[in-house]
C-alpha positions in Angstrom: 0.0 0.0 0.0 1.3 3.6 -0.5 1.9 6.5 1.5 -1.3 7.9 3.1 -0.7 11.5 2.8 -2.5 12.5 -0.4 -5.4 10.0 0.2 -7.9 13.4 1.1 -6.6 16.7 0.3 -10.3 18.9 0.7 -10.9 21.0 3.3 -12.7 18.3 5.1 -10.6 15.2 6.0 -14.2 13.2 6.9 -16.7 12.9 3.9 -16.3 12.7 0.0 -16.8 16.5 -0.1 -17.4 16.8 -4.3 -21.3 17.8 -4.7 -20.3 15.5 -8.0 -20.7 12.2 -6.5 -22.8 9.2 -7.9 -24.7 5.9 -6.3 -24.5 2.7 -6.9 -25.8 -0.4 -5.5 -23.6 -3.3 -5.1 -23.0 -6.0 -2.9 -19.3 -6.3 -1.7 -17.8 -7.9 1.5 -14.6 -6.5 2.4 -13.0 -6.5 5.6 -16.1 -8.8 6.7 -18.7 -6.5 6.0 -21.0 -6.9 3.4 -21.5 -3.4 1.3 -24.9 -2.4 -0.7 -23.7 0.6 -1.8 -21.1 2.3 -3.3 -20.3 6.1 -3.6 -17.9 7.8 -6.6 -16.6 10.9 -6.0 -16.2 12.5 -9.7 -12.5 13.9 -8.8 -11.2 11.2 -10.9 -12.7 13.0 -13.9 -10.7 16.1 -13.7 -7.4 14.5 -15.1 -8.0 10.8 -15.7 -11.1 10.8 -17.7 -9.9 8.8 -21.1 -8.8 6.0 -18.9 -11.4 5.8 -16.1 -15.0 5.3 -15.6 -17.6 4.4 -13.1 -17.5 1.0 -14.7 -14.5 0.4 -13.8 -13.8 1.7 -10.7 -17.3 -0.5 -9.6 -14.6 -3.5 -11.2 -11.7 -2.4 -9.2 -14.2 -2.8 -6.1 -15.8 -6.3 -7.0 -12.1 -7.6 -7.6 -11.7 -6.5 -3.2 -14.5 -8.9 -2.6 -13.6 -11.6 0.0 -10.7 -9.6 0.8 -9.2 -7.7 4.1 -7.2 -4.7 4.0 -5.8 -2.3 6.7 -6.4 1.4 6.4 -3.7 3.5 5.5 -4.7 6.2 8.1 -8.2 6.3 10.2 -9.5 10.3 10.9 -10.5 11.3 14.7 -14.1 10.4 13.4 -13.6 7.3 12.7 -13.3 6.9 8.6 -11.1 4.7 7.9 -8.9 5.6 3.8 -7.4 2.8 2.2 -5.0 3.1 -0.6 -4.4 -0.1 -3.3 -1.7 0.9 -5.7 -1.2 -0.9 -7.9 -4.1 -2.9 -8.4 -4.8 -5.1 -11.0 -7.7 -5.3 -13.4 -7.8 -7.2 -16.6 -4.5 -7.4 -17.3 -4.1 -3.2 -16.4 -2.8 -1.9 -13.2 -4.6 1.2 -10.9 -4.5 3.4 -7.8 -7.6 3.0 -6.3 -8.1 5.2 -3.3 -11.1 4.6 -0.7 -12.8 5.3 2.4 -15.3 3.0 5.0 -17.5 5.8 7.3 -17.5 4.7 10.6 -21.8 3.3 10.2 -20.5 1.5 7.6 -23.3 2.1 5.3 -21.1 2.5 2.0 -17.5 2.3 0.4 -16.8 5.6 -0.9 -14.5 6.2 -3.8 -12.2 9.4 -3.3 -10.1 8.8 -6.7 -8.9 5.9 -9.2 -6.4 6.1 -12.4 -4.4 4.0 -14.3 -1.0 3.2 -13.4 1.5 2.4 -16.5 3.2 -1.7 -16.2 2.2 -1.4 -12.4 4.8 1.1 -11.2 4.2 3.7 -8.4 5.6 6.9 -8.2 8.2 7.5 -5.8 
């Protein structure tokens, strides 16, 4: 997982704070809780738009299921950010960035982009 210091960068370190943000229902279990829905935050749009869409972002989710991860940082509220980079998808590697709210009622989406042959930048 990668450093956790650009995982939310708005002036609110708690919520997905885009008015941009679309719904979709899903069933996922990570970390042992089963997920009905799932929130994208339309950041990802602003630079990575040719490469990224809500289709496959919901892919990059569904390929979590079953799976446990630790957070990369947990706010004073209690929302934990994840961070997997890279993560694969049909043959294609991605930073997917992500939040659980401390009810648990949805996995929120804060950004995703493609990552060229898997590498990270340093």
């Amino acid at each position: 997982m990668a450093n956790s210091k650009n995982l939310h960068n708005s002036a609110s370190s708690d919520k997905i704070e885009s008015e941009n943000r679309r719904e979709h229902k899903a069933s996922i279990m990570v970390n042992g809780i089963l997920f009905t829905r799932v929130v994208i935050d339309t950041h990802y749009e602003k630079k990575h738009k040719a490469t990224m869409n809500d289709k496959i972002i919901l892919g990059l989710i569904q390929a979590l299921y079953g799976r446990s991860f630790l957070p990369e940082t947990v706010s004073t509220s209690g929302f934990k950010y994840f961070v997997n980079d890279p993560w694969p998808l049909n043959d294609k590697w991605y930073r997917l960035i992500w939040l659980i709210p401390p009810d648990h009622s949805y996995i929120g989406i804060l950004n995703a982009f493609r990552r060229k042959n898997g590498k990270t930048k340093k």
